[in-house]
KOLGU-4560 file (N, C-alpha, C; in nm, 3 decimals, padded with zeros to 5 digits):
<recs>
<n_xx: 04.398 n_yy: 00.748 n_zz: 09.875 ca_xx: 04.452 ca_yy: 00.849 ca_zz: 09.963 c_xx: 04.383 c_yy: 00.981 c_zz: 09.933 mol: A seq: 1 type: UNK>
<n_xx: 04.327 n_yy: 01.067 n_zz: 10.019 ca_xx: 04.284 ca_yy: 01.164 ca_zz: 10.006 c_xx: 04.405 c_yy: 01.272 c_zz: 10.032 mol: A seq: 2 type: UNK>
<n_xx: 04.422 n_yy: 01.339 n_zz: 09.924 ca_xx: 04.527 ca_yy: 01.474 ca_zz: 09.905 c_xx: 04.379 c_yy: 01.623 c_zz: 09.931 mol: A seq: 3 type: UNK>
<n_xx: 04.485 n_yy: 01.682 n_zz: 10.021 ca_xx: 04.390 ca_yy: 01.846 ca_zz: 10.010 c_xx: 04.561 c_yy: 01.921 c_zz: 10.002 mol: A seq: 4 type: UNK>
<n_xx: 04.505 n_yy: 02.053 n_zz: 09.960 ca_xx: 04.626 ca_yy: 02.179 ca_zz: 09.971 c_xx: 04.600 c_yy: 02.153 c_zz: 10.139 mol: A seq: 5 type: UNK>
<n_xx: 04.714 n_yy: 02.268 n_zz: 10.160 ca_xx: 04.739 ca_yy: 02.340 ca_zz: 10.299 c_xx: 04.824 c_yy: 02.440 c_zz: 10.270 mol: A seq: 6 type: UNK>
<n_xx: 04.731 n_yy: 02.587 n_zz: 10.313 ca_xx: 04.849 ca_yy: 02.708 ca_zz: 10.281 c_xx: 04.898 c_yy: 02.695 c_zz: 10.426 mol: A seq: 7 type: UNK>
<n_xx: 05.049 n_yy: 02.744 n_zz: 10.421 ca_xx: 05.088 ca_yy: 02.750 ca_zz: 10.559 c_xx: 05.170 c_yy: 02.859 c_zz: 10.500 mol: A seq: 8 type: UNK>
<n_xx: 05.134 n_yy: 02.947 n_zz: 10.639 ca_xx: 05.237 ca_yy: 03.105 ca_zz: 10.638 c_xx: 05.369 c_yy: 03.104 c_zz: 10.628 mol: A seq: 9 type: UNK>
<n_xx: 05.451 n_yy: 03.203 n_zz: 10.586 ca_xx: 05.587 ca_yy: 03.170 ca_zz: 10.614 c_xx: 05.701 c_yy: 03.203 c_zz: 10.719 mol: A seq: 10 type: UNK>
<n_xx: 05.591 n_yy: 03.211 n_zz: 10.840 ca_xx: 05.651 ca_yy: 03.163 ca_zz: 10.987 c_xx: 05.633 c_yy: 03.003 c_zz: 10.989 mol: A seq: 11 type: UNK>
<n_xx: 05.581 n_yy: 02.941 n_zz: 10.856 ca_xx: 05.521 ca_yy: 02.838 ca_zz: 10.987 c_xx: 05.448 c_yy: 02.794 c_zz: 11.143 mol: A seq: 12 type: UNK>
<n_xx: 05.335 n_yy: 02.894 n_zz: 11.124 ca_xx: 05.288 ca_yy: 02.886 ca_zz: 11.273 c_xx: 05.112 c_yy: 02.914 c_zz: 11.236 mol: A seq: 13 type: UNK>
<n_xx: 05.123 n_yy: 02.920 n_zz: 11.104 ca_xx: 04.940 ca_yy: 02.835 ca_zz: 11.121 c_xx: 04.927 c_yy: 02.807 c_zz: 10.920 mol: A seq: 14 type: UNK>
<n_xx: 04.819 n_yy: 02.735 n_zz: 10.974 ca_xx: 04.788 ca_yy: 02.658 ca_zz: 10.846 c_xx: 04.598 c_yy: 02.658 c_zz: 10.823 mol: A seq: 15 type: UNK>
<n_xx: 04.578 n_yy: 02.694 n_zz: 10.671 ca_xx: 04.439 ca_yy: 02.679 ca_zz: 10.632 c_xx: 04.449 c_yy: 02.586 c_zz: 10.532 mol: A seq: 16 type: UNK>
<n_xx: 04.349 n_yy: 02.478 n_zz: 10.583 ca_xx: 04.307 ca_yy: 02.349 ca_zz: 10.511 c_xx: 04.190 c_yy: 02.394 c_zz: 10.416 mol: A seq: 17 type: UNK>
<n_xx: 04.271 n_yy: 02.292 n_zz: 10.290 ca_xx: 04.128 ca_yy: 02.322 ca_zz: 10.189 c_xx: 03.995 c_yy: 02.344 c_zz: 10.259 mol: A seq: 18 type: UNK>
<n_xx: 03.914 n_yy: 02.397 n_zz: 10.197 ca_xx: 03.738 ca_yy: 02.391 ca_zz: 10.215 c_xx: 03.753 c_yy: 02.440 c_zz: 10.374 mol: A seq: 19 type: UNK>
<n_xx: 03.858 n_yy: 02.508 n_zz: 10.456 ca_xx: 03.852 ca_yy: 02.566 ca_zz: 10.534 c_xx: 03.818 c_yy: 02.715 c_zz: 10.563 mol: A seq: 20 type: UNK>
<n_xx: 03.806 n_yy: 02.798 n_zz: 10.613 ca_xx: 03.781 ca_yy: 02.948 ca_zz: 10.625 c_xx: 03.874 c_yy: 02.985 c_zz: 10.755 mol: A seq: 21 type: UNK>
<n_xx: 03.877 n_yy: 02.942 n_zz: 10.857 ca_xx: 03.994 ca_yy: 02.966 ca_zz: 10.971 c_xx: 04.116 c_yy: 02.872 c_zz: 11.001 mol: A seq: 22 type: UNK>
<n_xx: 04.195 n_yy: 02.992 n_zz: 10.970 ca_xx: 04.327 ca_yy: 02.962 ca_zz: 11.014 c_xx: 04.346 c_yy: 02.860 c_zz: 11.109 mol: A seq: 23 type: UNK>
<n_xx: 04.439 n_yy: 02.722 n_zz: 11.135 ca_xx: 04.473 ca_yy: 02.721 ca_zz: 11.255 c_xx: 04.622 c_yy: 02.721 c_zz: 11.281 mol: A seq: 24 type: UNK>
<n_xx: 04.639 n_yy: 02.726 n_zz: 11.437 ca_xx: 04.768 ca_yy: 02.724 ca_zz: 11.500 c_xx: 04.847 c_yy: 02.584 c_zz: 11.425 mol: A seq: 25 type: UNK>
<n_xx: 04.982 n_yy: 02.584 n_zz: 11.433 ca_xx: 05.090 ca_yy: 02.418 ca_zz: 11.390 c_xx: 05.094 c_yy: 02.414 c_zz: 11.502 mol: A seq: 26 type: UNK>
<n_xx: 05.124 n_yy: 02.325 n_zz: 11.568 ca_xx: 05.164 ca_yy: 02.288 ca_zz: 11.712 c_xx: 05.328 c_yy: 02.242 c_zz: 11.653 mol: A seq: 27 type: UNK>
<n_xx: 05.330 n_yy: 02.168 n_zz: 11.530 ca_xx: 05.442 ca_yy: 02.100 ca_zz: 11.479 c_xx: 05.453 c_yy: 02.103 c_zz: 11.340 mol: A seq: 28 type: UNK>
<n_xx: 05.574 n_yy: 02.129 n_zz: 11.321 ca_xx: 05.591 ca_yy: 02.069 ca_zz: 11.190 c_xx: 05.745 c_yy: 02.037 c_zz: 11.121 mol: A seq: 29 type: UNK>
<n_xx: 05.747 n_yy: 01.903 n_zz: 11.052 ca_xx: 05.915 ca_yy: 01.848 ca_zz: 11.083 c_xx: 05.901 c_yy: 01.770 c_zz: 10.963 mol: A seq: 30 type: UNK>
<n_xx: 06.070 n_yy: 01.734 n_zz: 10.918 ca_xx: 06.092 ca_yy: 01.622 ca_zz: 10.810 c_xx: 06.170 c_yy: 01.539 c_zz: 10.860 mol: A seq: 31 type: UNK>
<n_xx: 06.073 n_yy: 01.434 n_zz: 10.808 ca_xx: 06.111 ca_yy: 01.288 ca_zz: 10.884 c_xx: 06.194 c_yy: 01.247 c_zz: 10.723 mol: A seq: 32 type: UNK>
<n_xx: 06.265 n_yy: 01.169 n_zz: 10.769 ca_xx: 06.295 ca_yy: 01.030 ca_zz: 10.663 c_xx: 06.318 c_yy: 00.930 c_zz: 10.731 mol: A seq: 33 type: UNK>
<n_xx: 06.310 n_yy: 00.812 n_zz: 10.632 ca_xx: 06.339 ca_yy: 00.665 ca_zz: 10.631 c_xx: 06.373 c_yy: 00.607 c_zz: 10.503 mol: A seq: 34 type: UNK>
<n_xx: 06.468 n_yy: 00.539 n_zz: 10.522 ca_xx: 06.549 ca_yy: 00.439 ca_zz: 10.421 c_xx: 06.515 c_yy: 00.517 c_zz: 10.311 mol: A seq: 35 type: UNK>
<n_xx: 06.576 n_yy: 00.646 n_zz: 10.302 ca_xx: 06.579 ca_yy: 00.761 ca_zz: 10.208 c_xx: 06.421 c_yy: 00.782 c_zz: 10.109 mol: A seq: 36 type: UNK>
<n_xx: 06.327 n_yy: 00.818 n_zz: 10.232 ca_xx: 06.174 ca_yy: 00.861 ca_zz: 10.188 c_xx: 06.195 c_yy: 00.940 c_zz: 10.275 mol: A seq: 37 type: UNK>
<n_xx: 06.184 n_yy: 01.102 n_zz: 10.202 ca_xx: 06.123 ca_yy: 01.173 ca_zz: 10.320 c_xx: 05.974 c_yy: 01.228 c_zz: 10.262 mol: A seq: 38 type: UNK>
<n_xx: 05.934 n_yy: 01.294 n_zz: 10.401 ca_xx: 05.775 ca_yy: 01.335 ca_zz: 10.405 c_xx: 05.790 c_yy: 01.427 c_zz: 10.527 mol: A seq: 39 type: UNK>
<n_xx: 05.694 n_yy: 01.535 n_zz: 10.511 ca_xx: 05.662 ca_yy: 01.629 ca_zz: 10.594 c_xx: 05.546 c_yy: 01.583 c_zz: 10.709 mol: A seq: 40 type: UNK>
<n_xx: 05.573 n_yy: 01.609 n_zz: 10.833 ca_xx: 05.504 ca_yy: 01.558 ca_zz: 10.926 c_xx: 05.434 c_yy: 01.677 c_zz: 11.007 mol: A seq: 41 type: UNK>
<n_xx: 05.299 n_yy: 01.735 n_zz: 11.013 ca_xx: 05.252 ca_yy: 01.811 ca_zz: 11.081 c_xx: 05.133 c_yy: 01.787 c_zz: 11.146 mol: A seq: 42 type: UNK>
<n_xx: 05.124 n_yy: 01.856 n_zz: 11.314 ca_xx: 05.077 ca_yy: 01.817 ca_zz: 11.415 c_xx: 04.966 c_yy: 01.963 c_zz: 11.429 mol: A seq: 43 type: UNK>
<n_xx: 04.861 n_yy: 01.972 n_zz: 11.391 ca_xx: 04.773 ca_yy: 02.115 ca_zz: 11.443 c_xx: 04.740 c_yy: 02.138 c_zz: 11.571 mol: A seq: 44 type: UNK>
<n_xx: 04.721 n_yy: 02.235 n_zz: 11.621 ca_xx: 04.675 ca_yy: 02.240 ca_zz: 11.779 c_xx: 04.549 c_yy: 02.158 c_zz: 11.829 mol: A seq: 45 type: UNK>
<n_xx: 04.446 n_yy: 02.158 n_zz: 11.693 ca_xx: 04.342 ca_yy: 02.078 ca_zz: 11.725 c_xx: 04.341 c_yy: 01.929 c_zz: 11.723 mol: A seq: 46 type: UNK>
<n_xx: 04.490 n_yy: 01.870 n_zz: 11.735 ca_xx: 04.489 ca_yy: 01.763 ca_zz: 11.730 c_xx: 04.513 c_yy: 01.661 c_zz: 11.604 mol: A seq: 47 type: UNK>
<n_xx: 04.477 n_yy: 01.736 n_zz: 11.462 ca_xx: 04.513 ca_yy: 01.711 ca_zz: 11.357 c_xx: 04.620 c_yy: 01.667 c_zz: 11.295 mol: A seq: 48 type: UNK>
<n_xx: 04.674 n_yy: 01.559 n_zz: 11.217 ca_xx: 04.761 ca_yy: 01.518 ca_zz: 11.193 c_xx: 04.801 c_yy: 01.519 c_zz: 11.021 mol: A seq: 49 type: UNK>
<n_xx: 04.896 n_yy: 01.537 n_zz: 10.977 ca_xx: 04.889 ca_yy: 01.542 ca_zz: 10.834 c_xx: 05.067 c_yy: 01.491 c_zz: 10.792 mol: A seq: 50 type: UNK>
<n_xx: 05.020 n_yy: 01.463 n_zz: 10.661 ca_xx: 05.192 ca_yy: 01.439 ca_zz: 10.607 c_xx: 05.177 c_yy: 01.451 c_zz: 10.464 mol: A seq: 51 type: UNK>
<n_xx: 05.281 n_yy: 01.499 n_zz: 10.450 ca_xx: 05.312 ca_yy: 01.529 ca_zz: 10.301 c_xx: 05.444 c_yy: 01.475 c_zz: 10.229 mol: A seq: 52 type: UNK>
<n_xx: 05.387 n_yy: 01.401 n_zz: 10.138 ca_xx: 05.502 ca_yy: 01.261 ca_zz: 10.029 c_xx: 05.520 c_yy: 01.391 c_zz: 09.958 mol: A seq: 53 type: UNK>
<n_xx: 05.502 n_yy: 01.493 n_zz: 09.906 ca_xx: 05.589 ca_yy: 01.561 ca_zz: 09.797 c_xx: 05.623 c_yy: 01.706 c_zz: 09.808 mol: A seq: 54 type: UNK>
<n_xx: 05.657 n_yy: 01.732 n_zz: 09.980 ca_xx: 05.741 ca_yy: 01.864 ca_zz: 10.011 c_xx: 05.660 c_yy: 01.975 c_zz: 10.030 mol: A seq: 55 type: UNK>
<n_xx: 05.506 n_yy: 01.913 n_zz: 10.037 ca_xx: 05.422 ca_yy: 02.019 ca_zz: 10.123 c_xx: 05.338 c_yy: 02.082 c_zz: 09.987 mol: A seq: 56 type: UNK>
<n_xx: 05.346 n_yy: 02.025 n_zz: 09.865 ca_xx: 05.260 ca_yy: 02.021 ca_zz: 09.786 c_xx: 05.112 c_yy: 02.007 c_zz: 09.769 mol: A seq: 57 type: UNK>
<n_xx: 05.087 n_yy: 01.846 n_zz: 09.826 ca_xx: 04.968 ca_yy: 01.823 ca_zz: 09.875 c_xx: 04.984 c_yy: 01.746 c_zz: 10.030 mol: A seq: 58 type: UNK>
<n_xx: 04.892 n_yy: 01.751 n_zz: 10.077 ca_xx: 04.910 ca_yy: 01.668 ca_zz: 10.192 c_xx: 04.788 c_yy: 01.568 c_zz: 10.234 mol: A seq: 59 type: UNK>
<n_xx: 04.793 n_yy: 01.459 n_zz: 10.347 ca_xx: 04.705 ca_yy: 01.351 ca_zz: 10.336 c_xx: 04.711 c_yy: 01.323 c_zz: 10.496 mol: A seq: 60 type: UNK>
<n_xx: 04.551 n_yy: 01.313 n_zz: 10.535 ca_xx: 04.540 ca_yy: 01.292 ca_zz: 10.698 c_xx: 04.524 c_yy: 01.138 c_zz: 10.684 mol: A seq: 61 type: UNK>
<n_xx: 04.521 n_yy: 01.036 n_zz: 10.579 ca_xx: 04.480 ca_yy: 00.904 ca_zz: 10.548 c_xx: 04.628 c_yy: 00.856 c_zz: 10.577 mol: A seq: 62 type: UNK>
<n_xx: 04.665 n_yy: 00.794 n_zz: 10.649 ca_xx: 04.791 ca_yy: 00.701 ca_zz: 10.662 c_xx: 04.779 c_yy: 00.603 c_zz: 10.573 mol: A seq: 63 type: UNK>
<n_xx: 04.920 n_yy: 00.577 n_zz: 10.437 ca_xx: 04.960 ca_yy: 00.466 ca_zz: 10.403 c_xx: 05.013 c_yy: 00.364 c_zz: 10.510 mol: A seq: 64 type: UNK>
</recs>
C-alpha cells in the first residue's frame, strides 16, 4: 500500500498531496464505517480518490 501525508486546511476545502506544490479543491470528504472499521473517504475535484485507515494520518489512493 502506498501511504503519502495530505495537509488539509481547517475548513476542509482543499488539500496538498505529498511531493505536491498546489493546493487542490475536496469535492468530498466523509467517515465511512463497516462492521466497526472506520476510514476517511476523500473525493478531490480532479477526480482523485483517497482513504485513510488511521484518521487522516496517512492516506492511500491504492485500494485494499
Amino acid at each position: 500500500m502506498n501511504r503519502m501525508n495530505i495537509d488539509i486546511n481547517a475548513e476542509d476545502t482543499f488539500a496538498l498531496v505529498e511531493g505536491e506544490v498546489v493546493e487542490v479543491a475536496i469535492k468530498s470528504i466523509n467517515e465511512q464505517d463497516h462492521a466497526g472499521h472506520c476510514w476517511l473517504y476523500m473525493v478531490l475535484d480532479d477526480g482523485r480518490e483517497f482513504i485513510s485507515y488511521n484518521d487522516g494520518e496517512t492516506w492511500t489512493d491504492d485500494w485494499e
